[in-house]
N, C-alpha and C positions, 0 to 999 in steps of 0.2 A: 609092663604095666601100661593100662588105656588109661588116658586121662583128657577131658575136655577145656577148653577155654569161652569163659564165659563173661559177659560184663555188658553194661554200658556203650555203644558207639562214642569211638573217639579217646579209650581209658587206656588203651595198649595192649590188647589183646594177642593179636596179631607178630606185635613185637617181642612180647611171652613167649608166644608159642615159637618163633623161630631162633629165637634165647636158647630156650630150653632144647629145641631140636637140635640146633649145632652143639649145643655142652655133652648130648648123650654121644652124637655121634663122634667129636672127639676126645671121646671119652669107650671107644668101642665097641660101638652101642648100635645094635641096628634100628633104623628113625623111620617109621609111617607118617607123613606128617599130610595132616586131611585137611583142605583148605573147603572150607562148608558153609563159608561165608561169602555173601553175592558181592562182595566189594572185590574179592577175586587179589588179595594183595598180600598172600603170604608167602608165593614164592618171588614177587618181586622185593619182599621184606628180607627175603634169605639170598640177596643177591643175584637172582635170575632175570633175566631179559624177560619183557612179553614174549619176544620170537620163542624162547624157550621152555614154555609153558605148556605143560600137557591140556592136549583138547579138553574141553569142559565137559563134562560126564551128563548137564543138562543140553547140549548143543547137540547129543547123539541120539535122536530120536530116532534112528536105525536099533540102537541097542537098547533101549528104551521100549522098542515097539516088541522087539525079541522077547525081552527077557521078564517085561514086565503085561503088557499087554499080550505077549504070545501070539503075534502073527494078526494083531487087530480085531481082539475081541473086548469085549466090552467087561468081561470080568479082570479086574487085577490078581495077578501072580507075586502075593506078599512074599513068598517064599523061591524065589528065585535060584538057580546055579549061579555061583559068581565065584567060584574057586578060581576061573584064569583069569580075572579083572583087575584084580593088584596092579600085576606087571603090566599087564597090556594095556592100561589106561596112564600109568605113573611114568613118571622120567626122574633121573637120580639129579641128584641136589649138593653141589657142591659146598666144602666146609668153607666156614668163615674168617676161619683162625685156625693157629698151627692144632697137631693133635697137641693132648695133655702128654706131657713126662711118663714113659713108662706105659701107654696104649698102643695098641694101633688102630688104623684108623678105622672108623665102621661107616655103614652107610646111611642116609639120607633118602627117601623118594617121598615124591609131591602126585599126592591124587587130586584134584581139581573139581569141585561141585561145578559151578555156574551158576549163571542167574538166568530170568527169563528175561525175555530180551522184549525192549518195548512196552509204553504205554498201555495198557488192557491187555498184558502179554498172558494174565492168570496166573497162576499159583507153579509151583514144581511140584506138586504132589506125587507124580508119575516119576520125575526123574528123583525125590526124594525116599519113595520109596523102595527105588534101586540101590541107593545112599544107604537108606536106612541097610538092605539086604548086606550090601556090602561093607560097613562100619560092623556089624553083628560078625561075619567070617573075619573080619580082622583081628574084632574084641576076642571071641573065642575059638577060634581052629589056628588062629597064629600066636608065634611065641614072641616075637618081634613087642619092642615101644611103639605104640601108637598116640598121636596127639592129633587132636580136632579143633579146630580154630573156629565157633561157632559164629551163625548169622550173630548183630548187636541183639540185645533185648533176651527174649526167652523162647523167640517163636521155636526154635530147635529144640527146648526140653518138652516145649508142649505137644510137640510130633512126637515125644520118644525117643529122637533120632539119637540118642547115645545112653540110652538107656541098661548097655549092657559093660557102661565103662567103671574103671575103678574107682575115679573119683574125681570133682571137677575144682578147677582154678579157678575162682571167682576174682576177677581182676574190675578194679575200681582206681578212679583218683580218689584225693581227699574232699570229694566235693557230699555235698548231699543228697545232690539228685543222684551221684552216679553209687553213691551208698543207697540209695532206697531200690536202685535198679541189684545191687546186689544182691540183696535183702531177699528181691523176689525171686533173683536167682537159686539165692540158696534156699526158700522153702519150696518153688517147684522140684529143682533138684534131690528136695530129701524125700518128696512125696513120691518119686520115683524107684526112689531108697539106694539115692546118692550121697550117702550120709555124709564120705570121706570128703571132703573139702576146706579149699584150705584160700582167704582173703588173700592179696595180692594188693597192696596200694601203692599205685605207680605215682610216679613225681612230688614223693612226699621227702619229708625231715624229720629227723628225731625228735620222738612225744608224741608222734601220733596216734601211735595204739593208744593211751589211755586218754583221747579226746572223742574218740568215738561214737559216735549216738547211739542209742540203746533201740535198735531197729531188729523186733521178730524177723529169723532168718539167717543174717549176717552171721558167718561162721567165724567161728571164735577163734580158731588160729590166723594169726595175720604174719606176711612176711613183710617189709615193706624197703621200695626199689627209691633210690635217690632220684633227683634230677640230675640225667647225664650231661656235661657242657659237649661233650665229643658227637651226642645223638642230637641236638639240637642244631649242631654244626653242619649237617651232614643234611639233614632234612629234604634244603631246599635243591640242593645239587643229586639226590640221588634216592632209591628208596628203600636201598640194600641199611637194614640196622646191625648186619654185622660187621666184625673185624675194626671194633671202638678201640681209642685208647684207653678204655675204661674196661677193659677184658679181664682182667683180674675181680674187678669188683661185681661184674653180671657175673660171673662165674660163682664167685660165694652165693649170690642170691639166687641163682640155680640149685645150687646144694643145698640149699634152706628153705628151697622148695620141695624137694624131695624126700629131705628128713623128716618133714611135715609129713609123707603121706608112710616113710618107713622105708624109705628105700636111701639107702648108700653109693652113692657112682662116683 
């Protein structure tokens, strides 16, 4: 299954997404996990060093110039080769916690968007459209989970860039602003005809489903994640959110995400 993450800056997006990445992968699961957001902080969320972070896919304008421009022509090549870019772009991603009882262990890799670097640096159009090529051969020529950790806000659904996935996480606090940014998540996403999606309210309490604002968009399944004392603990000293003592409890609300979209792990 592809599924994207989507929300608000600052709602936990990121922290979702590398949740859910370690839960599949000790769970037997082999894990694409697409870091597509210029903040660049999902595989330091899954416990990885900067040193150990695969080159940024925008930073390659050698591959860039290849595959998308073709040798420095002025037409783009939407339709690119990127069958051997997977591997050769991604570095594996170790687990956060023991496997589950009864699995063994499966794998994790991190492919790395970037950002443009610098004040009037312009857009990544070029190196997104390599993204986009290569997000498309993940979603459908491979059998592998894939998960995408998208830019905040919606600029990523309004490129398309995951256009071809199963269905997106809309991850929110209980705030209002970060519900009305949901909101718009979730009707560009269906106007996509990302219909499958499923709310996510991080740092909330029981009773908040039925406080809810009555906001066009907001998908009507909601899971919703506590406030961890172990992940607030941890914050300032490091950026890794795995391996909580709260492991039992992310893990049901992994499962409760999943059930949401039909799937069992």
């Amino acid at each position: 299954m592809k599924l994207a993450f989507a929300g608000k800056g600052g709602v936990g997006k990121t922290t979702l997404t590398a949740w859910l990445g370690d839960y599949l992968a000790r769970s037997g699961q082999s894990v694409w996990m697409v870091d597509a957001d210029t903040a660049l902080s999902l595989g330091q969320a899954s416990g990885m060093s900067r040193a150990d972070l695969p080159e940024a896919l925008a930073t390659r304008k050698d591959l860039v110039e290849e595959r998308i421009r073709e040798g420095g022509g002025t037409m783009l090549n939407l339709n690119p080769d990127v069958k051997d870019l997977p591997e050769s772009l991604s570095v594996p991603v170790p687990l956060g916690a023991p496997v589950r009882p009864g699995y063994a262990a499966g794998e994790k890799r991190l492919l790395v968007m970037g950002a443009v670097a610098g004040a009037g640096g312009g857009c990544a159009c070029e190196a997104n459209a390599l993204l986009k090529a290569l997000l498309a051969h993940l979603v459908l020529d491979r059998q592998e989970w894939v998960l995408i950790d998208l830019e905040a806000g919606v600029e990523h659904l309004g490129r398309g860039t995951v256009a071809h996935a199963d269905g997106v996480v809309v991850v929110s606090e209980p705030s209002y602003r970060g519900l009305e940014t949901a909101a718009d998540v979730g009707r560009m996403a269906g106007s996509l005809g990302l219909t499958r999606q499923q709310l996510v309210l991080n740092r909330s309490v029981a009773g908040v489903r039925s406080q809810l604002p009555n906001l066009p968009g907001l998908p009507g399944q909601c899971v919703v994640v506590p406030t961890l004392a172990g992940l607030q603990e941890r914050q300032l000293g490091s950026g890794s959110v795995l391996g909580l003592r709260e492991q039992d409890a992310i893990d049901a609300v992994m499962r409760d995400i999943l059930l949401g979209f039909g799937v069992s792990v």
